[in-house]
N, C-alpha and C positions, 0 to 999 in steps of 0.2 A: 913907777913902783919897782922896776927893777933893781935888784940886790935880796928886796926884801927875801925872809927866813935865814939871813947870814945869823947866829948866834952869838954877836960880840959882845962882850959886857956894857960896849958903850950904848948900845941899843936900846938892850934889855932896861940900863937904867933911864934912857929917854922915855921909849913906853912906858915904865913902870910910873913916873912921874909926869904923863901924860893928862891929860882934862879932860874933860867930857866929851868937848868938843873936836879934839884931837880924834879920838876913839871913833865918835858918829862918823868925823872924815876917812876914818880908814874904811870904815864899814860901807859906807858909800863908796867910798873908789871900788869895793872888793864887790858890792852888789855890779856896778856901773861892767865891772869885767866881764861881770859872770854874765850879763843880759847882755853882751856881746860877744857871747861865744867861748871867752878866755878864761877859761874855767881850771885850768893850772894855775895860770896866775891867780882868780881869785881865791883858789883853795888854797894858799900861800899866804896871803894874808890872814884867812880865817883863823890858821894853824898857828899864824905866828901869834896871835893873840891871844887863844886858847894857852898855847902855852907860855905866856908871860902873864896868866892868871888874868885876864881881862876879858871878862865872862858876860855874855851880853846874851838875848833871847835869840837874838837875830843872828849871833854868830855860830850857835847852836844848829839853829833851825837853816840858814843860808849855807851852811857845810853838808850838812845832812843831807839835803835836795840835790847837791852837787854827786856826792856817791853815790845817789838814789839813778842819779843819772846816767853815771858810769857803772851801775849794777854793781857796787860795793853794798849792799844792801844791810851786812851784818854792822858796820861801822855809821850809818846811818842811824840805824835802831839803836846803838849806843850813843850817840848823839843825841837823839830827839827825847831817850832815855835821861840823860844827863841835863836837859834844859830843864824839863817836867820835876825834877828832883831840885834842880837850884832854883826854877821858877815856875811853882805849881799852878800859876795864873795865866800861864802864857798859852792860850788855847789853839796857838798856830805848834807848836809841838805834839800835843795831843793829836790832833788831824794828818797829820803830818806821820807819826809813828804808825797810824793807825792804817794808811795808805800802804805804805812799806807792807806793815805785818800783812794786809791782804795778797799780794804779791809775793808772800812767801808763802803763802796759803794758811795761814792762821786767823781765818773769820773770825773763829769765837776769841782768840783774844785780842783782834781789833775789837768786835763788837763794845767788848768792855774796856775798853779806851775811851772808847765816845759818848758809851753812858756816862761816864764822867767828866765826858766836855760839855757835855748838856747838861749835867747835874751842878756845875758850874757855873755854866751862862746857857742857859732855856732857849735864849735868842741867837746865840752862833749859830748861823744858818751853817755853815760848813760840814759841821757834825752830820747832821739832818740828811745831806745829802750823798758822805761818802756815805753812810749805813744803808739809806736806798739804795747805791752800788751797790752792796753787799748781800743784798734782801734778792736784788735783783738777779745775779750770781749764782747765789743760792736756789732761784726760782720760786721764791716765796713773790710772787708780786702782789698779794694782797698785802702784807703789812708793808711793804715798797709803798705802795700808793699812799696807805695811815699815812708813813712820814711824812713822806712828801706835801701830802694836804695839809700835815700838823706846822712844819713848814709853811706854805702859802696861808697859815693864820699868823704866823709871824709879820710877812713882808707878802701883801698880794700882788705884787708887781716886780715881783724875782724874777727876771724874765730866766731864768735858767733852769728855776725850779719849775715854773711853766711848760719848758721842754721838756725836762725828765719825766714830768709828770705824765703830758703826752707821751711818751714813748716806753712807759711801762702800760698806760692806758692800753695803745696799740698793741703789745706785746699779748697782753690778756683779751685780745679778742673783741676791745671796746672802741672802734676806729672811729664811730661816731663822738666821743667824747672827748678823745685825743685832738681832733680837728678845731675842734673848738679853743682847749687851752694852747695850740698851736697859732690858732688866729687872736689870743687874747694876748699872746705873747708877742706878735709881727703889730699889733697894736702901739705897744711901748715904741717897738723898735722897728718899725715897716723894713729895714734894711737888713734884718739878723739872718747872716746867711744862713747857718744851724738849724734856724726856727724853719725858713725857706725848702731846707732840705728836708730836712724830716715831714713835712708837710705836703711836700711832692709824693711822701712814701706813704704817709696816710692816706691821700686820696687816691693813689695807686691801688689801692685796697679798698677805699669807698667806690672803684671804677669810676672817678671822674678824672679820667687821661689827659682830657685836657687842660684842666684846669689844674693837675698838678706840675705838666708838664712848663704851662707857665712858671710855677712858681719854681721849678729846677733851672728855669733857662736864667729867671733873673736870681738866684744866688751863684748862677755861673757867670752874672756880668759882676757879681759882686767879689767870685772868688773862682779865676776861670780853673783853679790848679785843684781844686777839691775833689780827689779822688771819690767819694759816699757821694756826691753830688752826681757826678758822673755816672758813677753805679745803678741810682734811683733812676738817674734818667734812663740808662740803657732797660730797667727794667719796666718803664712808662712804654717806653718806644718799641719795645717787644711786643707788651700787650697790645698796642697798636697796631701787628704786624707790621712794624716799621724795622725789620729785621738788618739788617746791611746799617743803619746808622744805629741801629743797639748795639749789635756787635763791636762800630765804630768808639762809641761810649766804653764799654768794657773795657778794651784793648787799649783805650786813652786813660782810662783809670789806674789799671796794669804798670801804664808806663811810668805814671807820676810814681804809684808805691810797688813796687818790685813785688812787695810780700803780702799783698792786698787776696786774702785769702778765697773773699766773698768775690769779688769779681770775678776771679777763676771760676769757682764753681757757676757763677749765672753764666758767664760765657760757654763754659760746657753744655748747660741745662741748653742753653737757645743752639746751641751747636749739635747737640741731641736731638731735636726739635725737629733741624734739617735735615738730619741722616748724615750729618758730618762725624761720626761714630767716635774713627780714630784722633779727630783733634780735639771732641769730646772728650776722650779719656786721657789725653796729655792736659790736656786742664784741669781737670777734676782731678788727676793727680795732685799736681802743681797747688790745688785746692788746701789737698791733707798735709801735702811736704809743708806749705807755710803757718798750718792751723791742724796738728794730727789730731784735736780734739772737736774737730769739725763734723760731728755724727750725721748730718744733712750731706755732708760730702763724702761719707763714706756709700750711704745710700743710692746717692743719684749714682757714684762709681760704679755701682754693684750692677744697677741695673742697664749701665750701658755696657757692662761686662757678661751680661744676661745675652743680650744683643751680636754682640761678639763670639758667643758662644763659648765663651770662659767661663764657667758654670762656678769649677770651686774658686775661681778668684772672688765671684759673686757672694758666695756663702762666707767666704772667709772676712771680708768686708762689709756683711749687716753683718756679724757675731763681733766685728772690730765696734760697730756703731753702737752695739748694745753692751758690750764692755766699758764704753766712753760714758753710757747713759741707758742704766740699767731700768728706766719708766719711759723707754724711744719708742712709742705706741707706730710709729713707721717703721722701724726696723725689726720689730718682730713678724709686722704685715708683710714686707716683703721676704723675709726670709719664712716664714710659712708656705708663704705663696709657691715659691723656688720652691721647696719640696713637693708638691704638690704636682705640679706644674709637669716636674721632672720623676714625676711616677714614684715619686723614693717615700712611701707613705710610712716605713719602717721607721728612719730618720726622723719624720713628721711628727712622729708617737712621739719620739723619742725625748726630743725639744718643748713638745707640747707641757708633757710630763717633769723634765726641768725645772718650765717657767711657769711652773701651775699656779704655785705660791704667788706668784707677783698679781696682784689684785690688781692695778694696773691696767694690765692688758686680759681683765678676763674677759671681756666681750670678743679678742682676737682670736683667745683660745676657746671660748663656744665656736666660734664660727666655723672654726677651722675641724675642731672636735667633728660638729654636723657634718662636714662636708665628709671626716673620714669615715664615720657612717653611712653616707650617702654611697662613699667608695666601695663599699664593705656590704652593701644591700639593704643597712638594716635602717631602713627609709622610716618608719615609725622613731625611732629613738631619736633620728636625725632632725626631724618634724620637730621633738618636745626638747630640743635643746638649742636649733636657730632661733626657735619661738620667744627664747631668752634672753636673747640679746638685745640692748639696751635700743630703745628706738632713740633714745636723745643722743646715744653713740654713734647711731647710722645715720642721722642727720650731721653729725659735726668729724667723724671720722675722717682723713684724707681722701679725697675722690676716686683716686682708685679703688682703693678697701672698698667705699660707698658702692662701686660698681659692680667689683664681684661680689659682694654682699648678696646684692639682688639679682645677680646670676646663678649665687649656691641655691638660694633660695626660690629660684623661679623651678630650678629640676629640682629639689626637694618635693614642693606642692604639689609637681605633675606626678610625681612617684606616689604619692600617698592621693590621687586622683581628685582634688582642689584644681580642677584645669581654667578658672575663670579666676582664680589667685594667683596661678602658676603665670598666667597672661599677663595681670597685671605687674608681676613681678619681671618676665621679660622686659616687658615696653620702659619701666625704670632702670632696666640695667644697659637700655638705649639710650640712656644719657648722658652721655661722657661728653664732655665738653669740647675735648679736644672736634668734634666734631663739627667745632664753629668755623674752624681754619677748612674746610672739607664743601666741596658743592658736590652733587650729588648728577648734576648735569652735563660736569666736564666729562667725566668715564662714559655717560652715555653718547656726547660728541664723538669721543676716540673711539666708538664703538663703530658709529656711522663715518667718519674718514676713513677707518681701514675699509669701510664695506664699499666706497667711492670705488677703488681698487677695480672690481670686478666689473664697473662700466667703461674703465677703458682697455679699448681692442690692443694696446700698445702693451699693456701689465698683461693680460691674459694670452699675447704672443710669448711675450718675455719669459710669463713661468712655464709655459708648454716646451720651452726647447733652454729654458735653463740648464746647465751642464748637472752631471751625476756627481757624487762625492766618493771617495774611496769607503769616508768612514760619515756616518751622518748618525746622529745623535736621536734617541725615540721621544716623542714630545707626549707626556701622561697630561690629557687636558678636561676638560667637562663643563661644568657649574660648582661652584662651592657647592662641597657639603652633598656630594653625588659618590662617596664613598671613594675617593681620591687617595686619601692618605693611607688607612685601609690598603686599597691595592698596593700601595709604593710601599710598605711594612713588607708586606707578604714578597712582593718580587726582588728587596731588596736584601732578603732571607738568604737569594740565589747566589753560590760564591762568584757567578760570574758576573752580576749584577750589579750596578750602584743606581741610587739614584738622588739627584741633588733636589731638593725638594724648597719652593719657593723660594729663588734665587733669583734677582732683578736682570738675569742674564739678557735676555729680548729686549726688556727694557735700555739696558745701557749700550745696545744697537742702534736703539729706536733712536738715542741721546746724539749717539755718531752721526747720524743720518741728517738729523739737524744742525746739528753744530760745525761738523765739518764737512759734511756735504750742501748743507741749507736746504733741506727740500724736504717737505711735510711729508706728513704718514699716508697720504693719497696722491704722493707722485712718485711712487717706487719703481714705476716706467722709467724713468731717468735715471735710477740706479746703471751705469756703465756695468762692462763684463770687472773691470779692474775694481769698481769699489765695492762689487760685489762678492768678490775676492778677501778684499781687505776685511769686510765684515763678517766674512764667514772666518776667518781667518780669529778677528777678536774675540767672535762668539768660543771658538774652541777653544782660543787658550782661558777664559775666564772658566769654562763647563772643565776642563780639567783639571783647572786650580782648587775648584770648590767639587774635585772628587775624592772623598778619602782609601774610597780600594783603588787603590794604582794596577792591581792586575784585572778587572772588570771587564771584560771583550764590549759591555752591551753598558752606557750612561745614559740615563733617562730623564731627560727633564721636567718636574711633575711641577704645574703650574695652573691651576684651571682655568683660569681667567685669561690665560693666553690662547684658549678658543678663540679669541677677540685677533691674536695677531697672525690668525691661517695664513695671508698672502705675504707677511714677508717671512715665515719660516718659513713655505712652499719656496719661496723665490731664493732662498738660500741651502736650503735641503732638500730640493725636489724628489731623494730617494729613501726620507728618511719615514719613519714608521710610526704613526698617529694609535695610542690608545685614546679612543673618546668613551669619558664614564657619562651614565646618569643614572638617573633614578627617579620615582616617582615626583613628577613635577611638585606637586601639593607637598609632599615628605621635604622635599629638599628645599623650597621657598621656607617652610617654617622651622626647618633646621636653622639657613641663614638670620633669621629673624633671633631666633633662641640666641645665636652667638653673641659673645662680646668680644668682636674684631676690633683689633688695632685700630680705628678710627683713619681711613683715607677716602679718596671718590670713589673711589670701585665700593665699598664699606659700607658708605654713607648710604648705599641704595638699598638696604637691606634693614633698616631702624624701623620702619613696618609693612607687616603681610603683602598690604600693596604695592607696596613700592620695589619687594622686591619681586615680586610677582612680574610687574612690567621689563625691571632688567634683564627675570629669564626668560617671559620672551621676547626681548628682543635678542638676547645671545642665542637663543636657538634660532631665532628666523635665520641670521647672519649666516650661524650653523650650517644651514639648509642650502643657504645660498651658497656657501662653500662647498660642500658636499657637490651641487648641480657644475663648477665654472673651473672646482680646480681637481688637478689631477692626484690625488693623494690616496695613500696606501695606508688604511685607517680598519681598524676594529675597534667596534662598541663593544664597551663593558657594562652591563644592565647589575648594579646594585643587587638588585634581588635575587640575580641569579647566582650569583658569588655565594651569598646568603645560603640559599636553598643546595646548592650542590658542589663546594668548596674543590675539592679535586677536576671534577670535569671542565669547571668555568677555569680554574686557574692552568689547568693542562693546554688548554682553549689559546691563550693569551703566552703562555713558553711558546707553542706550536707557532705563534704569530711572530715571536720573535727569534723563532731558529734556535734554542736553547733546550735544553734534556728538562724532564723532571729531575728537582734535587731535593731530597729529604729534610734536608732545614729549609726547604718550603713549612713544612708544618709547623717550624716553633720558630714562627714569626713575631710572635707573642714576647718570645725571649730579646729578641733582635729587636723591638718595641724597648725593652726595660732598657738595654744597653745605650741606647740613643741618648739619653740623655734626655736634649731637651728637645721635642718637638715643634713644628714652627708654625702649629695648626691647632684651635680648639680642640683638635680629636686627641690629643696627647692622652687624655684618663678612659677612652674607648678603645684605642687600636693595642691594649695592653691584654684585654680582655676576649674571655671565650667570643663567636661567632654568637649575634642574638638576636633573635626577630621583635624584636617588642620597637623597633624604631623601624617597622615598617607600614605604612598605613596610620600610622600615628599623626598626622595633622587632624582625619577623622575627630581625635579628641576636642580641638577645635573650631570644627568646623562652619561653626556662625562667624566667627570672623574672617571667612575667606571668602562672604560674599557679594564684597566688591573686588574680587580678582578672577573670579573663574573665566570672565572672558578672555581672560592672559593665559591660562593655563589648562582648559579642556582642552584646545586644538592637542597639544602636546599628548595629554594621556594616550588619544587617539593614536599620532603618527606615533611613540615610541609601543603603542600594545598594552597597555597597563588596563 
């Protein structure tokens, strides 16, 4: 076909006196091109025929799809425009124009394009199925599905219309239905890798993993390059905690499509999942750069930027999600939350008030309304307006939302003195799922190897004649929820003060100990003078890095649940200075209970009264046993006494750490707002006056403590309560 579009007369008069079958043959070579990639040369052909007035449907419509290709979009529409005018029967034009115009964002008048392919032929399934796209788009999925059924009354064995169908099903929350027309579809066609895939993804969501997992593995013998195949499966193999080959799946997805939007963001999500933070957030970028309309990815970013402690990156990213999708019932939850969270209740108004209008999200904005109530005292009002919100909302709302839900609502109750609603709203907002990945058994093993420690004579020489530090670091330790965070507000007030407040520091010691020394948490005897060097060495550059006053003489590392690692901070700081808090045994178990903690082992033992009952004491026994074997330079902080006499207890505790009184000791409260974001439940208490009403407070109670008191009267006892 080479030469063709030369304009010579001699040409012109051979085409013009061309036959029918001459014309069909060009048309064909020019299709034959294009279905092989040669799409210059077929659009050479097309041209040259159009313009020697040899006007066919197909030459129309087969140029059309060419610039559709190459994003000539506006030359297309005059195309499929010009076939429809010389041949208003040709229903591959009409579908055709109507595909474009959506792609330029002209729904409504695709829409009426195809009313009139339909209105012409009832039976062109074509029609039928871009408008479902459209519906779909739009988010109308109820009239999406009409068509689509009105459609499978045409032809009940479309197997294509069978999938879409599924997959708008799906989309509306009907997986059980979806499965079906998915498996009436793999009927026709047992081999449709499409049908395969999507089917993987509906039972992913019916939680039957295995069985969908099947069906992704065999549309990956069918099509091992399909990136969505891949994807379903990484998100199969996730929920499996099959982690490492989900991952593997994403990253193989990734690779086929470069711009595979949705794989970034699940690889993030499962990379969040791990505490892999920062490769988290290069993904979920990577998420918005290839899909800026991606409102689920602006989300999950916000909240790994939560994490991060990039607070306004967080804000500026759900207000990106709710500009994209101004009915995103998740991004106004989280971005509530974030104010809330972060003390800025001003803000909170401010947004609320906003987004009043949007009917949408009024149950977010009851909730959130209640809680600022609840912020604000006025506990009655708070009562008649949570009271409001939609119970079929808090069943279907996203799980987090569902969780604080029934956490606003469990201290509502107890403030308006409902303490047998207020209970049962606690024990619901103990259900967070993520607490399936979590045993409750591991943190109490790590509790018992560190306390190994103290039986042999080898560790107990070792920390006795451990070297001194020039500079050793103060370790603020206790029980959750023994007024910890509290004190670290107040002493962090001091300008000579900092303190790094739950930071995995110990932790990523504990990580060295094994990995590059190899030797568990109960053979710290074997720690050498040299690696113990090394690890004190990494402890302080990580405690510095995560100090923001650079001039502070005193860093405190406030951690409670590192009561647990006495012998290896002893055996690397033998001179450093232990504040130990507590507080009434009973107050502090049902504080922990009250919480909704991030979900981990340590976490997990605290979902009821019991349970956590048994972990404080066993961290207090350990407690004990520490106090009696190792040599440590330690003052208790009795909660109550803070409480009752603010100055003397807090002068108590300067005095212990060699520091003056300093006068923004008192507007710790201030030094509270400033923080930002707190990395404790206690964020909307340590903002507020000094208050006794959360003391003696499990009393309210106290029938449900009556399988734990054998855990926790010894203690009353030794602490004096």
């Amino acid at each position: 076909m080479k030469g063709f579009g030369n304009s010579n007369g001699k040409t012109k008069k051979s085409i013009k006196t061309a036959n029918i079958l001459q014309k069909d043959q060009l048309i064909s070579n020019a299709f034959s091109l294009h279905s092989n990639g040669k799409i210059k040369e077929a659009s050479e052909i097309y041209n040259f025929l159009i313009q020697n007035k040899i006007y066919d449907p197909r030459v129309f419509n087969n140029l059309g799809s060419i610039y559709c290709q190459i994003k000539h979009f506006d030359k297309a529409i005059s195309l499929f425009n010009e076939s429809i005018k010389r041949f208003p029967n040709s229903l591959e034009a009409y579908t055709n124009l109507a595909n474009v115009l959506v792609i330029k964002g002209k729904n409504d008048v695709a829409r009426g394009i195809l009313n009139k392919a339909i209105e012409l032929n009832p039976k062109y399934l074509r029609s039928y199925s871009i408008l479902a796209g459209i519906l779909v788009g739009e988010g109308n999925l109820e009239k999406a599905k009409f068509i689509l059924r009105k459609s499978l009354e045409i032809n009940p064995k479309d197997i294509n219309v069978l999938v879409n169908l599924a997959c708008v099903l799906k989309d509306s929350g009907n997986s059980k239905q979806a499965e079906r027309y998915l498996k009436d579809a793999l009927k026709i066609n047992p081999n449709y890798d499409f049908a395969l895939t999507n089917l993987g993804a509906v039972l992913n969501e019916l939680e039957k993993f295995d069985e969908g997992e099947q069906c992704l593995r065999k549309a990956l013998r069918i099509n091992s390059s399909s990136p969505i195949t891949l994807n379903n499966l990484g998100n199969i193999l996730s929920n499996k905690k099959m982690d490492k080959e989900a991952e593997h799946c994403y990253r193989k997805a990734i690779e086929i499509k470069s711009d595979f939007s949705l794989a970034y963001s699940n690889l993030g999500s499962l990379l969040t999942k791990q505490g892999n933070l920062l490769e988290a957030e290069k993904f979920t970028e990577k998420a918005i750069k290839h899909n800026p309309k991606f409102e689920l990815a602006y989300v999950n970013l916000g909240s790994i930027k939560i994490d991060l402690d990039k607070l306004h990156d967080a804000e500026e990213l759900f207000l990106s999600a709710i500009e994209i999708n101004e009915n995103y019932n998740y991004a106004y939850s989280n971005l509530f939350r974030l104010y809330e969270k972060t003390n800025n209740l001003k803000k909170l108004k401010y947004k609320i008030k906003a987004f009043e209008n949007n009917k949408i999200i009024i149950n977010e904005i009851m909730m959130f309304k209640a809680r600022i109530c609840f912020r604000e005292k006025e506990f009655i009002t708070a009562k008649k307006i949570i009271d409001q919100v939609s119970n079929k909302w808090v069943k279907n709302t996203d799980h987090n939302t569902h969780i604080l839900f029934w956490s606003f609502k469990a201290f509502i109750e107890e403030k308006v003195k409902n303490y047998d609603e207020a209970f049962k709203c606690f024990e619901k907002s103990q259900l967070n799922l993520k607490y399936e990945d979590t045993n409750p058994k591991i943190f109490q093993d790590y509790i018992l190897t560190y306390r190994k420690n103290l039986d042999n004579k080898k560790f107990v020489e070792k920390s006795n004649t451990s070297k001194k530090n020039d500079f050793s670091p103060v370790f603020l330790i206790g029980f959750p929820r023994s007024g910890t965070t509290l004190l670290d507000t107040i002493l962090r007030s001091h300008p000579e003060i900092d303190v790094i407040e739950e930071k995995p520091l110990i932790n990523s010691v504990e990580q060295v100990i094994k990995s590059k020394f190899k030797y568990s948490l109960d053979e710290l005897h074997k720690l050498s003078v040299d690696d113990l060097d090394f690890l004190r060495n990494h402890y302080l550059e990580m405690l510095q890095n995560n100090s923001d006053k650079k001039s502070a003489k005193i860093l405190i590392d406030k951690f409670p649940f590192q009561t647990v690692c006495l012998p290896l901070i002893n055996l690397l700081f033998p001179n450093s200075k232990i504040i130990f808090t507590h507080r009434n045994p009973y107050d502090s178990v049902l504080s922990c209970f009250q919480q909704s903690f991030e979900p981990n082992n340590a976490m997990a033992n605290f979902r009821s009264i019991e349970s956590a009952s048994r972990i404080y004491d066993l961290t207090m026994g350990i407690w004990l046993d520490y106090n009696e074997k190792l040599k440590m330079d330690y003052l208790t902080s009795k909660y109550e006494d803070l409480i009752e006499d603010f100055d003397k207890h807090i002068l108590k505790i300067l005095n212990f750490l060699d520091v003056s009184w300093h006068e923004n000791i008192k507007n710790y409260r201030n030094t509270a707002h400033k923080r930002g974001k707190i990395n404790t439940p206690s964020s909307s208490q340590v903002v507020q006056p000094l208050y006794k009403s959360s003391i003696d407070k499990w009393k309210n109670y106290e029938e449900y403590f009556k399988n734990s008191n054998q855990f926790l009267n010894k203690w009353i006892g030794y602490f004096k309560y």
